[in-house]
Structure formats: structure tokens, C-alpha cells
N, C-alpha and C positions, 0 to 999 in steps of 0.2 A: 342468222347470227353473223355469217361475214359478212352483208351487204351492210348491218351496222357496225361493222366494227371499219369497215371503208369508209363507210359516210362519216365517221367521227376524224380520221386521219385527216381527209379531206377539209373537214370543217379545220382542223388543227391549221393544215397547210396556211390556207385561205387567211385564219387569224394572221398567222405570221408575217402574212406577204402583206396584208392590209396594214399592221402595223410599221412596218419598214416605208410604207409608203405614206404612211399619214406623217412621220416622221422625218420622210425627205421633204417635203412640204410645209413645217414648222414654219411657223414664222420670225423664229428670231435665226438673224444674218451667221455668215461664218465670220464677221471681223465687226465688233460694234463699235464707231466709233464717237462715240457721246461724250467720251474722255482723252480721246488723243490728240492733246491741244496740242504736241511736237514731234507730228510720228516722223519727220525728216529727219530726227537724230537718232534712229534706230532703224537697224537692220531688220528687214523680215523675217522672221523667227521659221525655224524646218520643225513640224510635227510629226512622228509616227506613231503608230500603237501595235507591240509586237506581241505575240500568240506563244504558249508555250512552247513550240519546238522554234520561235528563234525566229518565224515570217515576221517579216517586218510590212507595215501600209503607212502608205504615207497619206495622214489630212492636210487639203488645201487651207492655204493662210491668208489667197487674197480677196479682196473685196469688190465688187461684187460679186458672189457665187452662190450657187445652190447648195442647200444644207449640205453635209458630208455625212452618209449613215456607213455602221459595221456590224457585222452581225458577230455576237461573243455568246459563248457557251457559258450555262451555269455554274456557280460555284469552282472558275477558273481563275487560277493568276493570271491578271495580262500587264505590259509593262506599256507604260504610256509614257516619252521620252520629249526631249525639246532640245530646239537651241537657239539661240539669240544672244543677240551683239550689240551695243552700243555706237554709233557712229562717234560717239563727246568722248569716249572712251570711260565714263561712267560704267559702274558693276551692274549688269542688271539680275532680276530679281522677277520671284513668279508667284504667282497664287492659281492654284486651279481647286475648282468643284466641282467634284460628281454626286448628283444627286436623282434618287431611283422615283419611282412612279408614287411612293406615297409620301414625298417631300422629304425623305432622310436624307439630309447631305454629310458628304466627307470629305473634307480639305487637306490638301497640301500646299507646301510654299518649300522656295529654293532658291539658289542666287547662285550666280555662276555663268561660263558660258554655255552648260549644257545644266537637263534636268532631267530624272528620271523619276518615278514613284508607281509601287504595283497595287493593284486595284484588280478587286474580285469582284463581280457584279453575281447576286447573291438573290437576285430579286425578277421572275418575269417583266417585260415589257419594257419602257423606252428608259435607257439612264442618258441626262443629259453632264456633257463632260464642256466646261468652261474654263479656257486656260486666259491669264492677265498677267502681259508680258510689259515689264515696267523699267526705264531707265532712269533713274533717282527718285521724283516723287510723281514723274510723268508714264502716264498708264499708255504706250505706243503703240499696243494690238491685245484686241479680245479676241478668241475664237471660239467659237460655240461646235462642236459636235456631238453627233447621238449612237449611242451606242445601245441595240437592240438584242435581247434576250428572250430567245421563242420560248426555249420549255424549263422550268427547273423542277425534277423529281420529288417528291413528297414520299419517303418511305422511313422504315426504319432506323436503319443504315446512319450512323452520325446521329443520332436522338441523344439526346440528353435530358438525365432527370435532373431539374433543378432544386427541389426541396419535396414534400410530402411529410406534414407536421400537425399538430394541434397549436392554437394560438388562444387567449382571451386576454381582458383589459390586464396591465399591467402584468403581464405574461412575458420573460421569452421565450421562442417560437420552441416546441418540443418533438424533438423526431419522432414519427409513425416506424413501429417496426414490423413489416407482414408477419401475421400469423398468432401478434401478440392481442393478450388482453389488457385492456385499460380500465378506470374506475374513476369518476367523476361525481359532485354535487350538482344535485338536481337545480341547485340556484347561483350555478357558474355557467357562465358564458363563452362554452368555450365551441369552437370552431377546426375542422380539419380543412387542410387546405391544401391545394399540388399546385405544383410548376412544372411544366415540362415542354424542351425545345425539339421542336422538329428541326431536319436537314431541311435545307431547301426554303422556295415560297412558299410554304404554306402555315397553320397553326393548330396545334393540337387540340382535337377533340376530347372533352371528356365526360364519361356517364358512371353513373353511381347509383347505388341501391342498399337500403337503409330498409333492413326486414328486424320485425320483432315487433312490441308491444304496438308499434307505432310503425309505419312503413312509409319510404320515401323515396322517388326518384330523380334523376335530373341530368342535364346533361349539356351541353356548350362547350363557346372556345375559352372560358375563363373560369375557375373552381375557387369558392371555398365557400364551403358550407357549414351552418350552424348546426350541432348535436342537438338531438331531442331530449328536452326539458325532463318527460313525463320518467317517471322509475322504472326500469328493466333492461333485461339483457337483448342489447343491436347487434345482429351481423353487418359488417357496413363491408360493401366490395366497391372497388374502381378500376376503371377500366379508361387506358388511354390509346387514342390510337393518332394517327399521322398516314390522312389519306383514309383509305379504310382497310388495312392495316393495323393491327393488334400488337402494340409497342411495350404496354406496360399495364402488369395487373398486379391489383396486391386487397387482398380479405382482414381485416382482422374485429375484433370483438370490446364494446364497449361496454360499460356498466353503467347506468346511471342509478346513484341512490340518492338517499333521501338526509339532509347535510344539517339536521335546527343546529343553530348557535347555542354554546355555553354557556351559562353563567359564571364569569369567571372573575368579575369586575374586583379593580381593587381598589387604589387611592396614590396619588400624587407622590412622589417621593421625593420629586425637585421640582417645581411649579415654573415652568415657559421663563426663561429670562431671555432679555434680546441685547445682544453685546457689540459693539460699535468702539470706534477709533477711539480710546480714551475714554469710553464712557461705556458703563451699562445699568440696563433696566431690569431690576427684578419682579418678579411675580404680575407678569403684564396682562394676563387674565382680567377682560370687564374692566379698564384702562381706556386711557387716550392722553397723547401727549405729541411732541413736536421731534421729527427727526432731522438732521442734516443731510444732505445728499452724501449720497456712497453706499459700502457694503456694510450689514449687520450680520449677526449668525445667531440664530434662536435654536435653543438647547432646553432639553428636560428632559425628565422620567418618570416614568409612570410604572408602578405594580401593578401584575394581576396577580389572582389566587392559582394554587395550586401549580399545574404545569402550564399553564396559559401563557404568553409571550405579547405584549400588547405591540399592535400596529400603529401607524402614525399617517394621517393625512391629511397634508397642510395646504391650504388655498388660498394666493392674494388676490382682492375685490380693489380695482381703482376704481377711483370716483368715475371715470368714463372707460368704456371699454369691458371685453367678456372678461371674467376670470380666467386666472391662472393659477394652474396645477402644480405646485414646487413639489411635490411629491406623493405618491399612495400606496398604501399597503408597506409603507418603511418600516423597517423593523426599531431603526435611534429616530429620536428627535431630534437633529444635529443638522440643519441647513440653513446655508447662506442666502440671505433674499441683500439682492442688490437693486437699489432704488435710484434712479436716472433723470427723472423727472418729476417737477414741484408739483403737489397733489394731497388731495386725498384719499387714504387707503386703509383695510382694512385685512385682518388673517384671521382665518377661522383653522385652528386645530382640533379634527377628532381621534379621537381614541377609543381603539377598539381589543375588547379583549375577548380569544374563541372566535371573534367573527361578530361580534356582537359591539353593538356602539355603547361604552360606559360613560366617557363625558365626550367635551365640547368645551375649545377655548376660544374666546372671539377677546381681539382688542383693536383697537381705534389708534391713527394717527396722522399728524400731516407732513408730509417732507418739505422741505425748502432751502435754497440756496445751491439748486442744481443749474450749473454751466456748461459750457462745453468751451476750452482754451484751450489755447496750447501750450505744453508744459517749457520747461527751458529748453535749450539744446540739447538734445540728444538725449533726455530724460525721457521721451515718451515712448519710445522704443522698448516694448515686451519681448522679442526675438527679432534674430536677423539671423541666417542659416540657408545653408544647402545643404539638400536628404538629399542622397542617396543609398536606397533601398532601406532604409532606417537608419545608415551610418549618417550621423549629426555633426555639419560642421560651422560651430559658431561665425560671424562676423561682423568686423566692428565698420563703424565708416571709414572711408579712405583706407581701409585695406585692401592688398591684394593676398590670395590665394590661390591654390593651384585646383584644378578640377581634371580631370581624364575626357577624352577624347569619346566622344559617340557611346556618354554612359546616360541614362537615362535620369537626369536632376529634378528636383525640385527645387524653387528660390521659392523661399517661403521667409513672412514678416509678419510683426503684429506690432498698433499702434494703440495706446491708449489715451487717450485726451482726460486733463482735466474736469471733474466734477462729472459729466456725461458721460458714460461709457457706450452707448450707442452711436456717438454720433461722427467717431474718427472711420477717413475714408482713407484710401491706397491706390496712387496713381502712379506707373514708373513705366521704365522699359529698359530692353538689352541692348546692347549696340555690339554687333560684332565686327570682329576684324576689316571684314571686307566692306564695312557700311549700313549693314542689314539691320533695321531698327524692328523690334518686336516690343508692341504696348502690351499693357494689361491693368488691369487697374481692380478694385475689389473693396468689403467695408474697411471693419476695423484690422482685417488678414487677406492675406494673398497666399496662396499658393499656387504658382504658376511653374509645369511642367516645362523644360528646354533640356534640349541636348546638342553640347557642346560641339559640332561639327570641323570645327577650324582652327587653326594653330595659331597663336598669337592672341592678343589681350582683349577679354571682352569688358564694358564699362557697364553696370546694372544702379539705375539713380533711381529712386524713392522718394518718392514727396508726399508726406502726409496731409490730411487735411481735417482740422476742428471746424464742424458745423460750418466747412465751405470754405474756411477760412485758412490759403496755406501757411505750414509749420516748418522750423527748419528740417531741411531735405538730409539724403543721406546716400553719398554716394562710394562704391566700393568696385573693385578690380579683377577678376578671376583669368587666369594663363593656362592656357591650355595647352598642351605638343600631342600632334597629332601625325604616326608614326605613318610613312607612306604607303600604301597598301600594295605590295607584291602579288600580283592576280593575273602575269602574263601564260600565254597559252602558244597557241599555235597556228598558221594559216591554215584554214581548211578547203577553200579555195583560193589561189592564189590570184594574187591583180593581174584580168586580163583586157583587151581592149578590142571590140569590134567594129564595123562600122565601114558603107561605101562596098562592100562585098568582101571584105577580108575580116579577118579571125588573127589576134595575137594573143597565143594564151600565155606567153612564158615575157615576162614584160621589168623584173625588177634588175638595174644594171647593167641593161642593153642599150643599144640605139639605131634605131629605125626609119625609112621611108613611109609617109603617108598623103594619102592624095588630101586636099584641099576640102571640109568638110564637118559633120557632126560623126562622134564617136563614145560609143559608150564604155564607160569603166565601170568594172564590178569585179567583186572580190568576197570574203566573208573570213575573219577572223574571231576566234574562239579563244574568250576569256577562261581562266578558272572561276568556277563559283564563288563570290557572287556576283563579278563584276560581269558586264558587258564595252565591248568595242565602242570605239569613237574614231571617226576616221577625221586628217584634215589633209586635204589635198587643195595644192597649190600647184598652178603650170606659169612659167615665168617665161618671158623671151630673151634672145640673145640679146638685149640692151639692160637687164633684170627689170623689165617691168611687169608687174603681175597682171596677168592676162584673166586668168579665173582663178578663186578660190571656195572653199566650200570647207570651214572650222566645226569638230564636236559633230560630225556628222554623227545617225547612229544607223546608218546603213553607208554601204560603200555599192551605192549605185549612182552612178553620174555621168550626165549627158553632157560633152565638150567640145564646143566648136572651133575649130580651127578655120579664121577667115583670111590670113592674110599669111604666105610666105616667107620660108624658115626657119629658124631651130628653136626649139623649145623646151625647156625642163618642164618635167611633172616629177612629181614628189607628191608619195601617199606617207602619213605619219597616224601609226596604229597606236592608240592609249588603252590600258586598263586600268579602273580606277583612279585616272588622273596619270598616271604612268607612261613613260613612252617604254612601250614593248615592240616593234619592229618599225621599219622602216624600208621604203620601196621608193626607187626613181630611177626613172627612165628619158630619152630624150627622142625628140622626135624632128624629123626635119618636112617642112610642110612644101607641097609645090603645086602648082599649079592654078591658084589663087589669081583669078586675071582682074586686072583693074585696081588691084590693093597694092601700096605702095609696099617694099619689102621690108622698109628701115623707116619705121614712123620718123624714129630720131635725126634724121639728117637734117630735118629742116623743120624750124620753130615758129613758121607762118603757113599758114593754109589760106585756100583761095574763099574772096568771098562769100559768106554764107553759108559754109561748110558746118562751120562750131560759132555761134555766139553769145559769148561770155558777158554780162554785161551788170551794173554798172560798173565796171575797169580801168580804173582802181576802183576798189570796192572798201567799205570800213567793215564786213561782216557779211552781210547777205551778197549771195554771188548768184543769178537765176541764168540758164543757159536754153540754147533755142537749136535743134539739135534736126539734120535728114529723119524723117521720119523710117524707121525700121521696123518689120515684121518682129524681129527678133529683140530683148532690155536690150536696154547699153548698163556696163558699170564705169561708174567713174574714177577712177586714180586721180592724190592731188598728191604730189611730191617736193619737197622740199628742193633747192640746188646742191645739197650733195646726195641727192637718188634716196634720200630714206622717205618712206609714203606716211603721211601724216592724216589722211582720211579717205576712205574705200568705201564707195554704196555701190549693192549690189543690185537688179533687176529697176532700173531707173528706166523713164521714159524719155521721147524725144524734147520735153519739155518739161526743167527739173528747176529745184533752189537748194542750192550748199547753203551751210551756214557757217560761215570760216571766223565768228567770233572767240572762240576760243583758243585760236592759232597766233602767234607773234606776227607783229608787220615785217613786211618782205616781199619776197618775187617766187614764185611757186612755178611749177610745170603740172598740167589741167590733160589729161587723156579719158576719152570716153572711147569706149570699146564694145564691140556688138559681132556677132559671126558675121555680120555683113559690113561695117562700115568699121573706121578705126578714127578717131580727130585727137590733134592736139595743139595747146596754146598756152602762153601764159597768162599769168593772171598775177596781180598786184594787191595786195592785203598792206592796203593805209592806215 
């Protein structure tokens, strides 16, 4: 018994590791670039994905690389974080998918400098996680990683029954209660049937047993079984389990008897009339006549004898196409048939009393003068409204209205075109504050789920459409205030800086000697629930030009090279929720940097070869030709009174700005690297 209960763990192992590994091997890239016809004008984006106690890992973003795998526990919250910048100074904007092994995906989207969303992986084996990092309609980086799940449990634990009922035609569903009896007609259709969710990967087992006149078994991952026809008393039991594991049992007892229909038949008391716009039809029974397109409503009554109660069930036959079912087993004869399209058609009503068929009405007719147009302005409009949670709030066009911050809405609309009522469609979208367009489109209704994230004025336009054809649009306003969210905490470790053989643990509002070099910053600050830290750290030189930064961080791990001699601010700035809640800076004086000038700024020419900027003057595109360095350069471009008008970060010895979107003038051009430092100007014609 132990040597198999080893050889299964092993076998377990094994799967796992093989999976991890056929997974780093994937063949789709960490950065696809099929779509990033302008990735110059964006920043490369920092990804991590943090674990419930707060680890943070960080996935690679550049291209070419080997997939990125992580190993995550089942039925875990994990928080999957971003950031990214716009070089054009454009809002950017995010879509990511995760989707598991048997192709369920689940999306998010988000705009902003940073992005967070939490994600359970719910499901053994490989989830693939795809982030699309987008500055206005331009997609600047895909990143694809995999995110792998060795075991999820399969027990009791977290089960849920979803239903256990009888159901048949024109039935609804009627709860099973354990231990009860039931009684049924031997010439009804009826069916018991279970639902039941397991925790975990896996799906619940179910077996059954059906003793008595007639005896039955059966058993699978899906349940619902028809009752036996034949007359007598069933024990019927169920039995569910999840794994094998015994989750859910329950016994109870059916009767089936034996059900002849009545004779109960009576006679018409109001003979079928069919009633339309200004006009109606009486006693249409064994008829045929000409209808106009739109709605009719056919009405009557029928007696039966005694206590008998007659039933009604009406069917329309088009000339092409299966029947349609407008109703069975009704108790009124009171339904609307709505006709759309030119035709011939045909209803049959029977009546039935006891269960028993007494007559049969059939009549004949042809519709015509069905359209589909568009109504006047603003006339075809059935609803315009925002639900929230049932509370209903009308709206007209060109209104504005107020809505609440991060509540869960509905925008829902209904359009009705002229003569057709099939054939009106629904195309629109939101525009939010910051830029952020969301489509959606639907038939003749929409109801599109949003929730109002941001403060300031969203715009929601609607354009209906007849048979393809657009109708006047309709557009309306909703204002949102969005109260700021107080979530500050507290440092739990405090900003310290190592690096070169020294240790500084105590770092905020001091100032310090350090040798010439890379050094690491780390820290760890703690949000209230639910927020999480964002760090932006910036180090500036005695001339303020910024030397590294690093915005919407969601770790405060940073690696900082000091290449050239002198003093320098750093500045960490800690957000919650968008909040600034602390703040830390320190300065540092660097020495012994040989060969690096100490004061880039003295002098606005370098020798040549150094830096070439070129063509200079330039009307937009600016490409530079750069010492080749082990270590990015970033580039600084600064206006003449020192404010920095464009910042790329991890840039090679051989780059292209694109300074169209800048005013003509005389700029100052710094690229910077732990090893080398150039600057020069540059002229934008």
C-alpha cells in the first residue's frame, strides 16, 4: 500500500513539473507585436503578480524572451498589477485575459497610469494571462504569460446544491422535498432533476435508484431523469458525490396513477374574435381574410360542464418556417400575436376540457404592408434608463443626470422601428472622462452593464438602426463625483538602500556619502484594506535634471546607478488608492566616478561622435546614434526654461524621438546610462 500511495505522489510530482515546462516552451512570445505600429510613443509597461500575503514577482515585458511561467495555488486570490505611460502624453488604457485550460476566458480593462484586477484560478493546469497595453487607438505591447496550477481539491467542502425538482412540458420547475411523497398521472411527462456544484476542478457525480413496480438505475456527470410511465408506488434515492466523497443524499416516494380525461365538454360562449388598430374581426373560426402588419389580440371563451375549467392552446403556422407556440395549457384566451412580416399564416386554437380535446379553431390569413422605417425624431424610442439594482432612472436625450461613483449600473434602451418590429438594431458607446470609449451594440434592447469609476462627465450616444438603415441618434450626459478614497497605512519596512558593501537602513531626510555605483532601494508600505501601495521614485541632480525615475510602481524594489559624480535627490512618493500617503527623500553625494564629467551642464557641445542627433533641425522625427553601453540609456528632452517635455525610459544606443507633437524651438537632448552621460541641442522646425 505505501509503495502505491509513493508512486502516485511521484506520478503527481512529475505531472506538474512537465506541465510547467511544456508551458515555458509555449509558443506564443512575451510581447506580440502584430499590432504595435507606434510602440516609440510609449513607455514599457512594469508587470507583477502578487500572492496573498503581499509577495510581489515581477513578469518580463521585453521582447525577445522566454515565456514567463508562475506557479499559483488553487482557488486563490492573486492580484495581477500594471503600469504604463504614454510618451504623446496620451491616457493609456488596458485589456487583459485570463483564460483556463478548457477555453473559459475572463477579462478586464482599465486606463490609467497604473492597473490592478484580482483573479482566482479555479481550475487545474496552464491559465494563459494576456495583458494589451494601448496608448489612444494604438496597441504598444502584448504580453503573454502562464500561469500554472498543480492540484485543486475536489471534496465536499464549499458544495453547493443548485436545484433538485420535478419539471414537464409547460411546467414550472417544482421543488423535490427529502422524505416527501408525491402523485403523478401516468400520461404526464414529468422528469426529476439535480444540480449540484462541486468546489474545485472537478464535477459532480450522480447515481440514482428507482425500485418498485418497475426498477431503475443510472448514474453520470449530468442528471435528469424521466419518471416511470407504468402505475405504482417508486422509492426513488440520489446520491451525489464530488470525488468520491458522499456530498448529498436524499430518498423520497412517488406515486404514479392512472389519470382518463373527463368528459366535461361544453360550448363557446364568446367565439375567437381577432382585434387590431381600429378594427376588429368577429367569430374568425373556418375564416380567411387580409391583415395589416402589426399587433392583434385574439380573445374568447369557452364553457365547460360541471367543475371543469377549459384550457387554451394556440399555434401560429407561417406559410414558411416550423410553428409557433403562443401559448399551452392557458387557462384565458387573451393573446397578442404580433405579425412582422408579409405572409401567409394560419392559428389553430384547441380547447380542452378535464384534459380532454372538445373543439378546434383554425382560421386563415395574409398580412401585408410590413416595413421596417424609421419613426420621426425621437419617436422610436420605448425606454432610455439607468438600473440600478432595480431603482429606475428615466432619460431623455441631451440630458445630463447624476449617477454614483463605483455602483454597479445598467444603461439599458429599447427601439422600435416602424411596421417591423424585428428588425430595429442598437449601436452606441460610453466615453469617459479620461478618454476611455466602451462599445456595445445589441437588437431591438441593450442592456449594457458599467460602473461609473471616475469623476467628471461621462457622454453615452445611441444610434438606432431600421433594417440597417441609421435613425436619428440619441445622445445624453451622466456626472459622476467620485469621493477620494482615504486608505493610508503605514511603513512596514522603512526605505533602505544597499549596495558596493554598505547597508543604509534609515534613509528618509538624511544625506549621505556613496561610492560611485549600482544600489538597491527597497521598502514595503501597507495599505488599509483594500487598497495597495504605488511607489514613484524619482532621483534628480544638482542641475534638476532627472536622472532615473520609476511612476505607479507596485513594488518598491529598485535598482539605481549612480555613474557620474555629485549630489543627488531621491524622492520615494507612497500612494493609496490614488492618495499620496507618505513621502521619503534623501540626498546623496556620489564620488569617485573617473572619467565622467561632474557637471554635464557646463558645456552644450560634446566632442565628436559622442551623441548624434540627426536630421538637426528636424520638423518631427529626431533619430540619435549613441557609444554603445552594456547598460539603457534614458533620454531627457527639456525645454529652455528646464521643464522636461518628453522622458523614454530603457532606450538603446540607437533610438528615434518623435517631437511632432512639441511647439517649434530649441530644446536641450540628455541621454543617460550608469556608464556614459551626453548632451546637446536640438531644434524642432
Amino acid at each position: 500500500m505505501k509503495s502505491r500511495i509513493i508512486t502516485r505522489l511521484l506520478l503527481i510530482v512529475f505531472l506538474c513539473i512537465q506541465g510547467l515546462v511544456n508551458a515555458s516552451f509555449a509558443q506564443t512570445t512575451t510581447a506580440d507585436t502584430l499590432s504595435m505600429v507606434d510602440k516609440k510613443t510609449c513607455i514599457p509597461p512594469k508587470i507583477a503578480i502578487i500572492d496573498p500575503s503581499g509577495t510581489a514577482t515581477n513578469v518580463p515585458n521585453t521582447s525577445p524572451a522566454p515565456p514567463f511561467s508562475y506557479a499559483a495555488n488553487c482557488q486563490t486570490d492573486y492580484r495581477i498589477c500594471a503600469k504604463f505611460a504614454c510618451a504623446t502624453g496620451l491616457a493609456p488604457t488596458y485589456i487583459t485575459t485570463v483564460t483556463d485550460k478548457d477555453g473559459v476566458t475572463a477579462s478586464y480593462t482599465g486606463a490609467g497610469a497604473s492597473f490592478c484586477f484580482n483573479h482566482q484560478f479555479n481550475k487545474e493546469g496552464v491559465h494563459v494571462v494576456t495583458l494589451h497595453f494601448f496608448c489612444g487607438n494604438v496597441c504598444c505591447y502584448s504580453v503573454t504569460f502562464y500561469v500554472y496550477v498543480c492540484s485543486c481539491p475536489c471534496s465536499c467542502e464549499g458544495g453547493k446544491l443548485d436545484y433538485i425538482n420535478f419539471s414537464a412540458p409547460n411546467w414550472h420547475a417544482m421543488k423535490i422535498e427529502c422524505g416527501q411523497t408525491y402523485e403523478f398521472c401516468s400520461n404526464n411527462q414529468v422528469t426529476f432533476n439535480v444540480g449540484y456544484d462541486c468546489p474545485g476542478d472537478c464535477q459532480a457525480k450522480y447515481e440514482y435508484l428507482v425500485n418498485g413496480v418497475t426498477t431503475a438505475t443510472g448514474s453520470g456527470n449530468t442528471f435528469s431523469q424521466a419518471l416511470p410511465n407504468v402505475p405504482g408506488t417508486y422509492v426513488i434515492a440520489i446520491i451525489i458525490r464530488c470525488g468520491d466523497k458522499i456530498c448529498y443524499e436524499c430518498k423520497f416516494i412517488v406515486k404514479i396513477v392512472n389519470c382518463e380525461p373527463v368528459d366535461c365538454c361544453g360550448k363557446w360562449e364568446n367565439l375567437p374574435d381577432l382585434i387590431g388598430p381600429n378594427i376588429k374581426y368577429e367569430d374568425v373560426c373556418g375564416k380567411g381574410f387580409e391583415l395589416k402588419c402589426g399587433k392583434f389580440q385574439l380573445i374568447g371563451n369557452y364553457l365547460c360542464k360541471d367543475t371543469c375549467k377549459a384550457t387554451y392552446d394556440v399555434t401560429l403556422y407561417p406559410a414558411v418556417g416550423a410553428p409557433i407556440v403562443i401559448t399551452a395549457n392557458d387557462n384565458t384566451l387573451n393573446e397578442v400575436l404580433n405579425f412582422t412580416a408579409n405572409g401567409a399564416y394560419s392559428v389553430t386554437v384547441v380547447v380542452k376540457c378535464g384534459g380532454k380535446v372538445c373543439d378546434k379553431c383554425v382560421f386563415k390569413f395574409q398580412v401585408f404592408g410590413c416595413a421596417c422605417e424609421c419613426p420621426a425624431q425621437g419617436e422610436g424610442w420605448q425606454k432610455i434608463q439607468i438600473n440600478l439594482g432595480g431603482s429606475i432612472t428615466p432619460v431623455k436625450c441631451g440630458e445630463t443626470i447624476a449617477a454614483k461613483c463605483n455602483q454597479a449600473y445598467y444603461i439599458e434602451a429599447m427601439y422600435q422601428c416602424i411596421g417591423n418590429g424585428n428588425c430595429a438594431a442598437i449601436k452606441g458607446f460610453v466615453s469617459a472622462p479620461d478618454g476611455t470609449i466602451t462599445n456595445f451594440s445589441g437588437a431591438g434592447s441593450v442592456a449594457v452593464p458599467y460602473n461609473f469609476t471616475q469623476s467628471g462627465l461621462y457622454t453615452v450616444s445611441l444610434q438606432p438602426y431600421c433594417d440597417g438603415k441609421p435613425c436619428p441618434p440619441c445622445r445624453f450626459f451622466i456626472k459622476v463625483e467620485c469621493p477620494p478614497v482615504d486608505c493610508c497605512g503605514q511603513w512596514e519596512k522603512k526605505p533602505a538602500l544597499s549596495g558596493n558593501g554598505a547597508i543604509f537602513p534609515e534613509l528618509c531626510g538624511l544625506g549621505f556619502d556613496l561610492k560611485c555605483g549600482k544600489y538597491n532601494l527597497s521598502g514595503l508600505y501597507l495599505c488599509k484594506a483594500p487598497c495597495q501601495a504605488t511607489y514613484d521614485i524619482t532621483v534628480t541632480s544638482a542641475s534638476g535634471a532627472v536622472v532615473y525615475s520609476s511612476l505607479n510602481d507596485a513594488t518598491l524594489n529598485e535598482t539605481i546607478g549612480f555613474g557620474s559624480n555629485g549630489v543627488f535627490l531621491v524622492q520615494i512618493i507612497v500612494k493609496c488608492g490614488g492618495k499620496e500617503c507618505a513621502r521619503c527623500e534623501f540626498k546623496v553625494n556620489v564620488q569617485g566616478c573617473v572619467g565622467v564629467p561632474t557637471d554635464i551642464n557646463k558645456s552644450n557641445s560634446l566632442p565628436q561622435g559622442q551623441l548624434r542627433a540627426f536630421p538637426n533641425p528636424t520638423t518631427g522625427q529626431l533619430n540619435l546614434d549613441l557609444p554603445v553601453s552594456s547598460a539603457a540609456y534614458q533620454f531627457v528632452l527639456r525645454d529652455l526654461t528646464g521643464k522636461t517635455v518628453l522622458h523614454k525610459q530603457n532606450g538603446s544606443n540607437r533610438e528615434s524621438l518623435n517631437l511632432d507633437e512639441l511647439p517649434n524651438g530649441t530644446y536641450f537632448l540628455e541621454a543617460i546610462s550608469t556608464e556614459n552621460r551626453y548632451k546637446t541641442l536640438v531644434v524642432k522646425q
